[in-house]
Structure formats: C-alpha cells, structure tokens
C-alpha positions as CSV (number, residue, x, y, z in Angstrom):
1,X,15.4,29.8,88.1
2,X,13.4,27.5,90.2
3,X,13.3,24.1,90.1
4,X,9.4,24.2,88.8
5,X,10.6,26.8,86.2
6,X,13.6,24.4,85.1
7,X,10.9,21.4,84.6
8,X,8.5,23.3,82.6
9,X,11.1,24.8,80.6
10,X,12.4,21.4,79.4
11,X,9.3,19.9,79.0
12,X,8.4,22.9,76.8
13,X,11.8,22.5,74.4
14,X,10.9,18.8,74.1
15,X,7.7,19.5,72.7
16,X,9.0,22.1,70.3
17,X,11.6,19.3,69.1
18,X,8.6,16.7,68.9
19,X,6.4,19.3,67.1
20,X,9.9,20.4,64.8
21,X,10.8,16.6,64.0
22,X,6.8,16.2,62.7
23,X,6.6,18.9,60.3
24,X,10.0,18.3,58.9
25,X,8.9,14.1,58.6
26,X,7.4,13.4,55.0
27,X,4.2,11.7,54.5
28,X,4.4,8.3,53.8
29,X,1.3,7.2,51.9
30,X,0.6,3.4,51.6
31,X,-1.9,1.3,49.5
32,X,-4.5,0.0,51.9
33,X,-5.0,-2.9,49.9
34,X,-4.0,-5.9,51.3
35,X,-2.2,-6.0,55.2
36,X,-0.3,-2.9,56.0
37,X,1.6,-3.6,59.3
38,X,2.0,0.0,60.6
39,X,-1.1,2.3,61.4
40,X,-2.1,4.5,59.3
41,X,-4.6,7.3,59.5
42,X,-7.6,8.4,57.5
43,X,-5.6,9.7,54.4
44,X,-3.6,6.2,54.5
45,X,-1.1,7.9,55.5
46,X,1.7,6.1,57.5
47,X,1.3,7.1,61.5
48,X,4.8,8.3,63.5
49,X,5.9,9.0,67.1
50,X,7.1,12.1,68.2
51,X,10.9,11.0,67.1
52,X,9.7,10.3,63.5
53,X,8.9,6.5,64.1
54,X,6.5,4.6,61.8
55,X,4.0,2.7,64.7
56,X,4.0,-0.6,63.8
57,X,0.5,-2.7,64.7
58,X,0.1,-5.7,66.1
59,X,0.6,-7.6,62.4
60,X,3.9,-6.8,61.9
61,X,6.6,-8.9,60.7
62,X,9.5,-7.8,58.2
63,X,7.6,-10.3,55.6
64,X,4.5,-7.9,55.8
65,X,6.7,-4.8,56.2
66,X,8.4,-5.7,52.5
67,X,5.4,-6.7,50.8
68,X,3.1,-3.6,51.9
69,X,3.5,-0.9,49.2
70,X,4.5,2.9,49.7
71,X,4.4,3.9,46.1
72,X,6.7,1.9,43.9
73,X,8.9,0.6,47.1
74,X,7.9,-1.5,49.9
75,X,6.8,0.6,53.1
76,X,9.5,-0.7,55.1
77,X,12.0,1.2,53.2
78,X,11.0,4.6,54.5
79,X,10.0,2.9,58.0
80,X,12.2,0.1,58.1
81,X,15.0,0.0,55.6
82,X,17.6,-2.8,57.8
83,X,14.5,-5.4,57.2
84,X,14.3,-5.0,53.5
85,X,17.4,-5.4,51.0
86,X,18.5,-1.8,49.2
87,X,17.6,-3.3,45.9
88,X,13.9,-3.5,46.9
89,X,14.2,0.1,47.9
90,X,15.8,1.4,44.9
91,X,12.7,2.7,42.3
92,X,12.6,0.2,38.8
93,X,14.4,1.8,36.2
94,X,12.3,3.2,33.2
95,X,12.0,0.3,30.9
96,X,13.8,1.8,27.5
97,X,11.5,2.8,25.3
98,X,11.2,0.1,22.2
99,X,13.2,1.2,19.5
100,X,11.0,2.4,16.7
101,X,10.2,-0.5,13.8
102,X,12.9,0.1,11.0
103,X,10.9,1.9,8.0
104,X,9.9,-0.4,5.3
105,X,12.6,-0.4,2.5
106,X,11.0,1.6,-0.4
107,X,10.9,-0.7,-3.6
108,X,10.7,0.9,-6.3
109,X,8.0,-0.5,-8.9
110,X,8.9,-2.0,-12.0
111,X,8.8,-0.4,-14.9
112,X,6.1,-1.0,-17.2
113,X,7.4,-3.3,-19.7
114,X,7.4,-1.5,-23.0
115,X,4.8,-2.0,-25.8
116,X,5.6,-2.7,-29.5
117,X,1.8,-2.2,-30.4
118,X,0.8,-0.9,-32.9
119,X,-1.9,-0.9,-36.7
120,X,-1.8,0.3,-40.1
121,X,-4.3,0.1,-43.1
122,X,-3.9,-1.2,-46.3
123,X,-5.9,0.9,-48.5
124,X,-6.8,2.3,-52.1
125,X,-7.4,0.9,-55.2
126,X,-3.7,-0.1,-55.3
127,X,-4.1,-3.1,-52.5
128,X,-7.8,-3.7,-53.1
129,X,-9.4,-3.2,-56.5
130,X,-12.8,-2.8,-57.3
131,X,-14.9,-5.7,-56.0
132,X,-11.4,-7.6,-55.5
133,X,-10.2,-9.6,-52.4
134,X,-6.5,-10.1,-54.3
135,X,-3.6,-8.6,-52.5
136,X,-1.7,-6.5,-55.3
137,X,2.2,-5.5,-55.5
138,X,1.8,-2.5,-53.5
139,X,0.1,-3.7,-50.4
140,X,2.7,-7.1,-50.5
141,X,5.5,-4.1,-50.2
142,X,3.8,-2.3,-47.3
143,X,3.1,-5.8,-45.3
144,X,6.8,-6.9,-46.6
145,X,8.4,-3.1,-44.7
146,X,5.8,-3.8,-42.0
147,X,7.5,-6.9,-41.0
148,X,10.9,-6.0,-41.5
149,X,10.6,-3.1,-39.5
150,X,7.2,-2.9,-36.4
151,X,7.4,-6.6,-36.5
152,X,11.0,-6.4,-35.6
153,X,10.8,-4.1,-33.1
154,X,8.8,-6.6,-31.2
155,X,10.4,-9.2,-28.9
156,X,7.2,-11.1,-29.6
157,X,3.9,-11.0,-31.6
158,X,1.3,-11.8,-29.1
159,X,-1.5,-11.0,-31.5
160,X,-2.8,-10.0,-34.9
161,X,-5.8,-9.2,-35.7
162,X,-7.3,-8.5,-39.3
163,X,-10.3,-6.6,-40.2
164,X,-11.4,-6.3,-43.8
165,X,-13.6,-3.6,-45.4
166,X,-15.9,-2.8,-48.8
167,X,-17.3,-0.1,-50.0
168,X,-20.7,0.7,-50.0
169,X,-21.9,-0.4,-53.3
170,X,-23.6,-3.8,-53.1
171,X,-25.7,-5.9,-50.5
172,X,-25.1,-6.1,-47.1
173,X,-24.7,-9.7,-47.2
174,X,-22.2,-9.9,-50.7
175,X,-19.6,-7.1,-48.9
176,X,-19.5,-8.8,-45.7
177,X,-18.6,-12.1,-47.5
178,X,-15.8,-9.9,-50.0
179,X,-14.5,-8.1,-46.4
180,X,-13.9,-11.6,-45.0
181,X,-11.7,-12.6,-48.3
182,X,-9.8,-9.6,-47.8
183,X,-8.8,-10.2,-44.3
184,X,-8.3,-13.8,-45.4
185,X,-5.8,-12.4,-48.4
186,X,-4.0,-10.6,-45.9
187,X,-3.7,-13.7,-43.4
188,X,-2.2,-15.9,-45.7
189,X,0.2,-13.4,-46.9
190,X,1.4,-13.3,-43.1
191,X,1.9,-16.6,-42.8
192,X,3.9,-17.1,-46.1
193,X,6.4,-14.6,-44.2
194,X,6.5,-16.6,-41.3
195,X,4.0,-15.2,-38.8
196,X,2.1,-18.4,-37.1
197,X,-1.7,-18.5,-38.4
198,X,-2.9,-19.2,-34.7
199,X,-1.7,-15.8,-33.7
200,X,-3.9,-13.9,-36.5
201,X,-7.1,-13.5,-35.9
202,X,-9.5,-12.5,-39.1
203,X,-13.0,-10.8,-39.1
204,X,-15.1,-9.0,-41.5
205,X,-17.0,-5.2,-41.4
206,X,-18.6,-5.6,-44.8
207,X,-19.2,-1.9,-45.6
208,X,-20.5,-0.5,-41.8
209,X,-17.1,1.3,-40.8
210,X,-16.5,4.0,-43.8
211,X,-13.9,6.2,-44.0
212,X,-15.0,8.5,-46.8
213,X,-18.6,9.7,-48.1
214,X,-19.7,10.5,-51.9
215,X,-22.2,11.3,-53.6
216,X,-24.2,9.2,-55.8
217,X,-24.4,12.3,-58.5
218,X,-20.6,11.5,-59.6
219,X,-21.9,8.7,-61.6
220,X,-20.8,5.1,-61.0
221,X,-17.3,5.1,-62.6
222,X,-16.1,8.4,-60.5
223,X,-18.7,6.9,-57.4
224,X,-16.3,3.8,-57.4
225,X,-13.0,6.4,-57.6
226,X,-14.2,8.1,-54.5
227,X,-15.2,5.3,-52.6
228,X,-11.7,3.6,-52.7
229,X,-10.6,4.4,-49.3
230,X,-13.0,2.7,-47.8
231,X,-12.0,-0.8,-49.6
232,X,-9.0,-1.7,-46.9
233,X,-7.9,-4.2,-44.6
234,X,-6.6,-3.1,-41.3
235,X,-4.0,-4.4,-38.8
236,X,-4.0,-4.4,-34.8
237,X,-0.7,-6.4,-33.5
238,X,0.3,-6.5,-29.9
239,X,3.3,-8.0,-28.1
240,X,6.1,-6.5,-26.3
241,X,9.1,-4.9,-27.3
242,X,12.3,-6.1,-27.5
C-alpha cells in the first residue's frame, strides 16, 4: 500500500468514527430562554464536535453552564457534569401525592324524639245534656282515665286545647256562647286535677262542626235524641313522651 493510499485510508476511518460517535450522541435540547453558554442550533438543540463535545460560546462560565436548563437538569450535566454537583444532576423526585382527606365520620341523626299527642271527645247526652254546659259523672270518669293514663304517658303537657260544640237547634249567637261554657266546664275540671290553666287553651264552634245530621220530621223530642253527638267538647294535647 502506498503511502497516499495509507493517508486516505486513515483519514477515511476517522471520519467513519466522527460520523459513528454523532449518530450514537443524544440530543440535548435546552430552553433558549435566558443565556445558554453552548451553541445551539435551529431546533435548540445543544451543538457537539466530532468526539461528542458540547461547543461552548464565548459566554461560558460553570455559573451559566448550571443555571441554563436541559429539561429538568442543568445543561452542564450532559455537557459538563465535573462543573455542577451530582445532586443538581439527579431529576426531583415525584412529590408524593397528598394523601386523600379522611372521609367525614358519618353521624348518625337523632332520633325523633317521640310524641305523646294525642285527642279524644267527650260526647252524648251523658257528658253534655240538652242545652247544658255541666260536666256530668260520666265525662269526669273519662277526663279522670284520660289523665291517669295519655296524660301519663307524657313526660310533659306542652299544650291543651279545648273546643266545645252545640247542636244545631238555636241561634247562631246563643250556641256559640253554650260551646264556650262547655269548653270552660271542661278547663276547670283540668285544673282541679292538677293540669296548669296557662297550658289549656279554650275556644268555642257553636254548632258549625257537626258530626251527625237528622231530620227535622222526627219531631223535637227524637230531633234532640239524634242530635246528641254533636253536643261534645274535644281535646288536642301535645308534649312529649316520657
């Protein structure tokens, strides 16, 4: 081989090397922004010599080499990594995730407090007679059982209230005035057992609210039979239960 051969040879195996060494050399793409001390080409993109050096420019100083960005790491750790400590070239660990809020505890609701509620009617000739606002023996028994029972069931008596009613026979006027008494009647006997007056409340109906029809052909003394359910006092008490 001549010496002419020998040189072009060798000059031939250095540029396959040179062209080898550049195709197996990664990219190293850098943000413009700012001063970036090596040159880079049109795709930002870090220019290298023919042994896979990074050319530095003219404005390079390992200050600018470490602050320049390649990605998440300085650009002196893929061109100059003895300029920059190892712990600027090691990528930030994932920040952990924050752990999820701790469910709300689940409180259960309160149970509805419990109701002693309740009414009940005095009626028939046998607590109100004819044109009558006296309580008589029977409805004094069912108000007496009412007390000793319902009323004890409740843990307190919040409220009584007590509606009187007539019949239909007489004026507007003179049966609103006789369902009054009634309810009065029925108050006082209340508080004689021990049930505070300010906690009964007392109203009238006078003969609007029926509860049974008849006809005027059954003659007075069988109209005023028939009619009898309709003379009554009735009773709404609320408070809670024991």
């Amino acid at each position: 081989m001549t010496a002419a051969n020998l040189r072009l040879t060798t000059a031939t195996l250095l540029m396959i090397a040179g062209f080898s060494a550049l195709a197996q050399s990664k990219d190293i793409v850098v943000d413009p922004k700012g001063e970036v001390p090596y040159a880079i080409d049109q795709r930002n993109v870090v220019v290298k010599s023919g042994a896979d050096l990074c050319w530095r420019t003219g404005y390079w100083t390992p200050g600018a080499a470490g602050e320049a960005k390649a990605g998440a790491v300085p650009v002196a750790c893929e061109c100059d990594k003895d300029v920059v400590g190892a712990d600027k070239c090691a990528p930030a660990a994932a920040a952990a995730p924050a752990p999820a809020p701790a469910p709300a505890p689940v409180v259960a609701a309160a149970p509805a407090p419990k109701k002693c509620d309740f009414s009940m009617t005095l009626h028939t000739d046998h607590t109100f007679a004819f044109n009558k606002a006296v309580l008589g023996p029977i409805a004094k028994k069912s108000l007496d059982d009412m007390i000793s029972t319902k009323l004890a069931a409740c843990a307190e008596v919040k409220s009584v209230i007590v509606t009187g009613h007539t019949d239909r026979l007489g004026t507007q006027s003179y049966n609103q005035k006789l369902s009054e008494k009634r309810a009065e009647a029925v108050q006082a006997y209340l508080v004689s057992k021990g049930i505070k007056a300010d906690l009964i409340d007392t109203m009238g109906a006078g003969k609007t609210q029926p509860v049974q029809s008849c006809d005027d052909k059954l003659g007075r003394k069988k109209l005023i039979e028939c009619l009898a359910p309709n003379r009554r006092v009735t009773l709404d008490v609320k408070g809670p239960a024991k």
